[in-house]
Structure formats: C-alpha cells, structure tokens
N, C-alpha and C positions, 0 to 999 in steps of 0.2 A: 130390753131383754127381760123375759120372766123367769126369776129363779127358783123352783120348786124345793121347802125344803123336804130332803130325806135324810137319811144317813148311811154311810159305811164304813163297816170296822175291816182296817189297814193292819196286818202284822208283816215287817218290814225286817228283813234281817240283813244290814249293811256291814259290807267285809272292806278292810284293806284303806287305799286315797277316801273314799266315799266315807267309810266311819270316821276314820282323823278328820274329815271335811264337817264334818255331822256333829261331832266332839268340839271343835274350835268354834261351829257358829254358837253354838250353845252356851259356853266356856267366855265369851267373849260376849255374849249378852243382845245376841243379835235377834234372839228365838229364849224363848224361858225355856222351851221344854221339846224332846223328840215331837211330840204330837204337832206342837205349834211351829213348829221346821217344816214337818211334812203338810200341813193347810197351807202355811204360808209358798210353799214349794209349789204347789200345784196354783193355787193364783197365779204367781208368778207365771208359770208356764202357759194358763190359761190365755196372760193377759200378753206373753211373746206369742199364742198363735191366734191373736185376736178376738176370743171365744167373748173373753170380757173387758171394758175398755180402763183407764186410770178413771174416767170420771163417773160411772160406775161403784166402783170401789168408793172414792172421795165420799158419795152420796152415802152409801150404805152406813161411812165412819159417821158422817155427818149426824144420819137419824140415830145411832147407837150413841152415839155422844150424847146427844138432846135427849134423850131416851131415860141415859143413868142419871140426870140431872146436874151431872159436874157442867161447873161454868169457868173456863179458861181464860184470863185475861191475856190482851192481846203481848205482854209482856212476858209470860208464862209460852205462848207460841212462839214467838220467838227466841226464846233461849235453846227450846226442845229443837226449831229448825236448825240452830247454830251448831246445836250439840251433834245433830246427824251429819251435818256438814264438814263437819271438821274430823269425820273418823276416818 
C-alpha cells in the first residue's frame, strides 16, 4: 500500500460520553495530546476496516525509529512491552 503524504486540518468539537472519553484518554496518558487522539483514532479505525494492516504500521515505526537514531536495548523493550501490558 502507497501512502501519499498530504494533510488535513480537523476542527472537532466533542460534547458529553465522547469528551469525558477524550479527557481520560489524555489524563491517563494514553495519547499526549487531542491531535494525537484523533491520528491515533483514525489508524485505529483504518486498521478495524482493513484499509491499513499492524505490519504496516510496525514498518513505518520501524524506519522512524532508525530514522531518529535512538538505539533501544532489548532490556529497554521489554520493560515498555511490560509496562503496556500490565495497564
């Protein structure tokens, strides 16, 4: 799959369940920021109606990781898998 980049500016105005949902993923550290809720939201969604696959996504972290030059020991990975695991 070729993913062209463009961009689009989102103004989102959530009321009611959906803000307190919006407010706690945030709050709880699940997302730093609204913007990064709603990327991460639409993956998501992309990748329940198949659009995009997990192994996909893995690649993409992959070259952005190699990219910035951080280098992760595999001690460092596993504590971060632990840490998602256990929430």
């Amino acid at each position: 799959m070729v993913i062209l980049m463009s961009e689009v500016a989102i103004n989102v105005k959530l009321k009611g369940n959906t803000a307190r949902l919006a407010k706690d993923i945030i709050k709880k550290g699940y997302s730093e920021s609204k913007g990064e809720l709603v990327r991460n939201s639409i993956i998501f969604y992309a990748m329940k109606l198949g659009l995009i696959s997990p192994k996909t996504l893995h690649k993409e972290a992959m070259e952005k990781i190699k990219a910035s030059g951080i280098k992760y020991t595999y001690e460092e990975i596993r504590e971060q898998i632990e840490e998602v695991e256990n929430e």
